[in-house]
Each structure stands twice: as C-alpha cells, then as structure tokens.
Backbone bond lengths (Angstrom), bond angles and torsions (degrees), N, CA, C in turn:
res aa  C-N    CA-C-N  psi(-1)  N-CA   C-N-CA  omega(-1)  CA-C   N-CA-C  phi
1 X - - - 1.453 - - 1.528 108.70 -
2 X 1.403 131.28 142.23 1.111 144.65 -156.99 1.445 105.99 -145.12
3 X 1.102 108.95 145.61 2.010 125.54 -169.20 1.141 83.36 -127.31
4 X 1.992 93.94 124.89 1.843 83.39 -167.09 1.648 79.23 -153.89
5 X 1.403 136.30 167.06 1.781 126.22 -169.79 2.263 84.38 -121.86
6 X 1.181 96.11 143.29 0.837 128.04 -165.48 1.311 113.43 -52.95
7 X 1.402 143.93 93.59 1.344 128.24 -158.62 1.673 114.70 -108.75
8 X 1.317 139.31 -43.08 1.165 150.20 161.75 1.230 127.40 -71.76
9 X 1.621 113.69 153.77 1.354 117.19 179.83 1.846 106.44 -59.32
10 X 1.236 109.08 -34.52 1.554 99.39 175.52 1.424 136.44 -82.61
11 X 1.719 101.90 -26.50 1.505 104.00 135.62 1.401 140.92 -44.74
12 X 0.890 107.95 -33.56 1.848 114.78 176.91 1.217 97.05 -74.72
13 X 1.132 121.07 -68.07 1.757 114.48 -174.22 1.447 113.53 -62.23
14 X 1.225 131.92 -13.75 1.633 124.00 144.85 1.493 117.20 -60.97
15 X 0.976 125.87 -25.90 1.716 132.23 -143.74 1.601 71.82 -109.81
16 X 1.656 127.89 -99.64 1.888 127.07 175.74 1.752 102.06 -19.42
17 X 0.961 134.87 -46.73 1.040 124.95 -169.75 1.431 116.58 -53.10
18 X 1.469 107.93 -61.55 2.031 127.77 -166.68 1.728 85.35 -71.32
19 X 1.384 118.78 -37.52 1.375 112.96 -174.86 1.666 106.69 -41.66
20 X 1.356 98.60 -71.19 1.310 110.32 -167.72 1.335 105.95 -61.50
21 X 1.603 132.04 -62.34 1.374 131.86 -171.81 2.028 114.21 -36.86
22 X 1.199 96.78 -40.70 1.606 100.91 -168.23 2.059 97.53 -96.35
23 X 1.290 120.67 -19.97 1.358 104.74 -161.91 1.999 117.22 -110.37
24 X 1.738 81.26 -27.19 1.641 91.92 176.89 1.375 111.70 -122.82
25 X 1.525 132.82 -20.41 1.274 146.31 178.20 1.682 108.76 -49.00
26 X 1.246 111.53 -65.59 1.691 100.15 174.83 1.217 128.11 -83.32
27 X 1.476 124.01 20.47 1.303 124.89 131.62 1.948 133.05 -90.73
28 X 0.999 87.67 28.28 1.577 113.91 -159.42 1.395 105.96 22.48
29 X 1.280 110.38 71.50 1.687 123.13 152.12 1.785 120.29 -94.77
30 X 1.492 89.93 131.06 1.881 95.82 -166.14 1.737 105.64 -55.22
31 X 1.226 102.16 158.13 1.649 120.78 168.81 1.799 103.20 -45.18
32 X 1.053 108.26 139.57 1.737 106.58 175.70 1.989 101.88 100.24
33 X 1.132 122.78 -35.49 1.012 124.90 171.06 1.477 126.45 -45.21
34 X 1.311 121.30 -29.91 1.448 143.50 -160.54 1.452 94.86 -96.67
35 X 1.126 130.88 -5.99 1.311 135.73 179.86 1.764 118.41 -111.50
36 X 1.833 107.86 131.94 1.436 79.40 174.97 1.514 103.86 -145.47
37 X 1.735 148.39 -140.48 1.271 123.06 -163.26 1.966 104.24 -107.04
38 X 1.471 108.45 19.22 1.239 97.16 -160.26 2.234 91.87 -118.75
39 X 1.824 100.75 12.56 1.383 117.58 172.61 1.216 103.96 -44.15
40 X 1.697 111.04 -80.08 1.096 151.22 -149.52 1.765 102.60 -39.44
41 X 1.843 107.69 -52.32 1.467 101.80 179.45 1.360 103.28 -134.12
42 X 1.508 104.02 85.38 1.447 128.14 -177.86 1.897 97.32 -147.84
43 X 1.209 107.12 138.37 1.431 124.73 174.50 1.799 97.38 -89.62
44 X 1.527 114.57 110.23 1.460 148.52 147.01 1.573 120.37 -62.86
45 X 1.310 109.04 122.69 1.448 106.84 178.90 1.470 83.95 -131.93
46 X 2.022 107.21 170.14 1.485 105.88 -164.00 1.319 91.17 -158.17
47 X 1.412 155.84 129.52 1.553 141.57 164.91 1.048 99.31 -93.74
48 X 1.298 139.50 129.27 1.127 167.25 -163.71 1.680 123.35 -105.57
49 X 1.070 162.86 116.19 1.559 158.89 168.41 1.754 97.58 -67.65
50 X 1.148 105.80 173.11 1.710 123.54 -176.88 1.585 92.91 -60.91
51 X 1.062 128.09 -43.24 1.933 134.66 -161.78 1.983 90.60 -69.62
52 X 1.547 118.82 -29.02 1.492 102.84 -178.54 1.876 89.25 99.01
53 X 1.658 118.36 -0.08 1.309 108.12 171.59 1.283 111.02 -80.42
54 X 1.550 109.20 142.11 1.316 122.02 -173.73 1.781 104.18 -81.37
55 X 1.295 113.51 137.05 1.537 122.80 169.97 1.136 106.77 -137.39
56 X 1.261 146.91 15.63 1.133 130.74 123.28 1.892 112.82 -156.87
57 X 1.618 103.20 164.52 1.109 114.37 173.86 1.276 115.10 -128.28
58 X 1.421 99.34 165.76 1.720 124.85 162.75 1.416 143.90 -164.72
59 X 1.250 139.46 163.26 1.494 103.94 -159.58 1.803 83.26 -142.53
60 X 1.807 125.32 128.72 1.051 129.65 129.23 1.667 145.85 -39.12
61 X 1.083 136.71 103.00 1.790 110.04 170.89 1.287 90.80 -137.67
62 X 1.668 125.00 168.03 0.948 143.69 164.00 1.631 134.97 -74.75
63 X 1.090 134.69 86.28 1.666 119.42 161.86 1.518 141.98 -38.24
64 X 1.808 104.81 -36.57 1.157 123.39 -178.27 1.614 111.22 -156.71
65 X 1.023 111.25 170.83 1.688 101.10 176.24 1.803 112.31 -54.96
66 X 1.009 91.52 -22.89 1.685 86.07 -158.32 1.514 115.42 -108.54
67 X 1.806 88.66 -8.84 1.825 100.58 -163.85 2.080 110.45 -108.50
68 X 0.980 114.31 97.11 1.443 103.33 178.12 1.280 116.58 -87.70
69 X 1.814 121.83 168.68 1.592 101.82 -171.34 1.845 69.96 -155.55
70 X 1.564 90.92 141.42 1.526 100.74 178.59 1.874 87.89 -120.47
71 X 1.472 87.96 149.76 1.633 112.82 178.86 1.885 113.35 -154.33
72 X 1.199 109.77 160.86 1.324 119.42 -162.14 1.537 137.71 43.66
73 X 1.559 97.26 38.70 1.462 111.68 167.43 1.316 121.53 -70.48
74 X 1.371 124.13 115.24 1.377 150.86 -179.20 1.450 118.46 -147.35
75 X 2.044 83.19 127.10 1.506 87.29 170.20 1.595 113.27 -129.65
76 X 1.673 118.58 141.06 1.875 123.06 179.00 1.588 90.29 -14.34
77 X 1.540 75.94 144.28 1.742 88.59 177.46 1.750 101.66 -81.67
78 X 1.225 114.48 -11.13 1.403 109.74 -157.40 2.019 87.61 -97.53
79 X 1.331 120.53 -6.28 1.420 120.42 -158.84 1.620 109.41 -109.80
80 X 1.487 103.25 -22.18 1.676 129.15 -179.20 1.761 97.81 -42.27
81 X 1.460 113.25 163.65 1.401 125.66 -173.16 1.552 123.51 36.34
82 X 1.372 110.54 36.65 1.870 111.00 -175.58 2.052 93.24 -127.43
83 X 1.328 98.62 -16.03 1.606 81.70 150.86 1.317 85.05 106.71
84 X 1.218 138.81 0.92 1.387 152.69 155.18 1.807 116.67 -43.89
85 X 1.372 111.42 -36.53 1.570 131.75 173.49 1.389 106.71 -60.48
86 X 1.052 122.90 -45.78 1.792 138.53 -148.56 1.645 97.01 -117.82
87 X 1.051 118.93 -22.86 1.819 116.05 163.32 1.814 102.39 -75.36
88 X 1.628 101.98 -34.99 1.903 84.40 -164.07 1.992 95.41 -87.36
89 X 1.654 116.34 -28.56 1.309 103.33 -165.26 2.054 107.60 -69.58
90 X 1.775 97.50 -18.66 1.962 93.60 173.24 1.404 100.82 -79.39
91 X 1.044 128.20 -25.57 1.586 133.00 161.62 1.176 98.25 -29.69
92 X 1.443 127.65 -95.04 1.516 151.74 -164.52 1.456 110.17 -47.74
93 X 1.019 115.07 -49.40 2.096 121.51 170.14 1.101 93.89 -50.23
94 X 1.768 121.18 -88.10 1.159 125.01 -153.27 1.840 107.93 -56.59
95 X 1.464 127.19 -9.83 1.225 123.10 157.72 1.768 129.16 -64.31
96 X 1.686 92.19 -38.69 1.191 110.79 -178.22 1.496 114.69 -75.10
97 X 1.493 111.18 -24.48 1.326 113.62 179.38 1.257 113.66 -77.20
98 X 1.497 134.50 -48.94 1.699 150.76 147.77 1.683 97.06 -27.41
99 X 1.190 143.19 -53.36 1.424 113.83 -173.90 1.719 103.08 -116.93
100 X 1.504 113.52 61.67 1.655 144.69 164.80 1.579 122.65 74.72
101 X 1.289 110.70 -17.06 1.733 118.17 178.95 1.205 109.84 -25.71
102 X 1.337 116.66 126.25 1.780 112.85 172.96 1.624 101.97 -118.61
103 X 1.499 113.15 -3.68 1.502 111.62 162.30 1.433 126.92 -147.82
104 X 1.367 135.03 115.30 1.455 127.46 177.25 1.676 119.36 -81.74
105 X 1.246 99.53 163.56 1.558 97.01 -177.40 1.662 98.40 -153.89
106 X 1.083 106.53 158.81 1.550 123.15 174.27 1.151 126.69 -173.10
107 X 1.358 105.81 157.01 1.695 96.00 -178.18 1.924 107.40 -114.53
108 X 1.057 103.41 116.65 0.929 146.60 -156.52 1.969 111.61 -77.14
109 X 1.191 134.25 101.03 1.365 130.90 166.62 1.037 130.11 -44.93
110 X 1.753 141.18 92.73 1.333 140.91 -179.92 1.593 111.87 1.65
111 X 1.297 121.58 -51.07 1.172 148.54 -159.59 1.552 120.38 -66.79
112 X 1.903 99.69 -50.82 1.372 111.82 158.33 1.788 125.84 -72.78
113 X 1.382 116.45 -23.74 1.240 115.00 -175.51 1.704 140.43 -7.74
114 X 1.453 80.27 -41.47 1.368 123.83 -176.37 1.826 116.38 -60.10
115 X 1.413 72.00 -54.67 1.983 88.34 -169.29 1.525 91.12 -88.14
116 X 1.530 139.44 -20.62 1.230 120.21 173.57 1.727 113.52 -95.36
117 X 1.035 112.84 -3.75 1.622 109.17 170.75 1.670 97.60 -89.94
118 X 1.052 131.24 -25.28 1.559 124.56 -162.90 1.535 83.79 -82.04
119 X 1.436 145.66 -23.49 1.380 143.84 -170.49 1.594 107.05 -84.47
120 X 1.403 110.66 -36.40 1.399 109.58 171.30 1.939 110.14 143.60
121 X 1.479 102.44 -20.07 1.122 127.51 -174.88 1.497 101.86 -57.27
122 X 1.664 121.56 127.36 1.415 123.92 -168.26 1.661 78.99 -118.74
123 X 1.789 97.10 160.19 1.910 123.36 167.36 0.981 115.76 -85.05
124 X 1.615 115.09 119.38 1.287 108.29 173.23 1.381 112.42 -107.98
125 X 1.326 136.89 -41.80 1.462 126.30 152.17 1.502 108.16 -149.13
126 X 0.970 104.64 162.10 1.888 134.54 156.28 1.890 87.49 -8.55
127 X 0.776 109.61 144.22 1.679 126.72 171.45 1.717 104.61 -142.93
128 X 1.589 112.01 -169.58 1.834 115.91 -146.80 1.665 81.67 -99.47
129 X 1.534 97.45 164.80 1.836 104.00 173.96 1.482 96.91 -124.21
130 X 1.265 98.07 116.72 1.623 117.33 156.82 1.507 126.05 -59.13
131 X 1.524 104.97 115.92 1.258 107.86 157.60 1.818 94.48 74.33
132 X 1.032 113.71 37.51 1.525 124.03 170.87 1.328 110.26 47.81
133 X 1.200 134.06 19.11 1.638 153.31 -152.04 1.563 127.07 -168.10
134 X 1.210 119.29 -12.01 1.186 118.98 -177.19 1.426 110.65 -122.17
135 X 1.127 119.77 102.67 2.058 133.09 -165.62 1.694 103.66 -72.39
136 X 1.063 138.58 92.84 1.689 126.34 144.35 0.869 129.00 -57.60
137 X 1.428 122.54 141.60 1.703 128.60 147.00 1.348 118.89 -115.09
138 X 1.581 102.53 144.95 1.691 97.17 -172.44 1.551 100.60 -80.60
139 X 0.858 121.76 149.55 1.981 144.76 166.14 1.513 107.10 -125.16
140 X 1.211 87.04 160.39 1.732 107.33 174.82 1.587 109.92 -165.67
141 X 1.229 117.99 163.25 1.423 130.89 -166.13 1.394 114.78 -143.17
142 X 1.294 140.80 113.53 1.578 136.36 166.09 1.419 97.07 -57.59
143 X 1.357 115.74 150.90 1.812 114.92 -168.77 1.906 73.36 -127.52
C-alpha cells in the first residue's frame, strides 16, 4: 500500500468516489455531496493497493498561514483498524509541516475520538452534527 496525492482524472474519481461511499453514502446523501469549494486548493493524499485502488483518503487545506485543518479522512471499511488510518493522518502532518503549519485542527467524529487522541490530538469543544446523526468534536494538535 502506497500514500500517493492524487494525480489523474481517474484518480480523483477513485479518491471522490471512497470519499463519498464511506462518508456520505450511508446517510443517503447524493454523489457530488462529498465535495465542497475549499477541494480545488487543498493538498489530497490517497493510499492506494498495487491495482492503483484507493483504500483510503484525506484532504489537507489551510485556514491561516500557520493553521492547517484536515477533513474527509476515510478508510475501506473492509481495510479500517490495520493501521492504514494513522499511516495516512502522519502522512497529512508531516505534509502540513513541509508547507509551514505549526498547528492542525479538525473536527473530529464522536466515533474516531479515540484514534485521534491516541495521535496526540486534544478536545477542545462540542463541534456541528451532520445529517442530524453524526456528533463532532473540535481537536487540534501543535505540529
């Protein structure tokens, strides 16, 4: 498996694809949803299998010079807990650190809490719930 940033038109639609399948799909939100206007100039990373299939994603962008915030991290449901999550999110730091970030932040799924405090990521408050069902908390990290 390989962490590799998304280079082709058919890469992207592997990478939008797992986006959507794992993040908006079982709330039955339409295709295009998984997408929003801050894509376009945001650094994409994707781990890839030997076939070039995507198993997981994530997407970098900036808030401020100094502040990065990662969102739409997903990994195959069938690929989850093999440590694949925590290879692409040091991926994304150590990206964020190469173009100056001295702090990340994200908002974080009730669900993941877990896997982002074991990374280092502390709670700072209550964050928005998606789709009347899905609980956030904001996190952040000194990089």
């Amino acid at each position: 498996m390989n962490i590799i940033e998304p280079e082709s038109a058919e890469d992207f639609r592997k990478y939008y694809t797992l986006r959507w399948k794992i993040l908006r799909a079982p709330w039955k939100q339409p295709p295009g949803s998984e997408r929003d206007p801050l894509d376009d100039n945001s650094t994409h990373l994707m781990i890839v299998n030997r076939q070039r299939a995507a198993i997981g994603v994530g997407r970098l962008h900036f808030n401020g010079i100094r502040e990065a915030q990662i969102r739409y991290m997903a990994i195959v449901t069938g690929k989850q807990r093999q440590g694949l999550g925590s290879r692409l999110l040091l991926a994304l730091e150590q990206r964020a650190r190469e173009l100056g970030a001295a702090r990340m932040v994200l908002d974080a799924r009730e669900t993941a809490l877990r896997f982002y405090h074991k990374h280092g990521y502390r709670t700072v408050e209550p964050g928005h719930t998606l789709f009347n069902s899905v609980t956030h908390v904001k996190m952040e990290k000194d990089l």
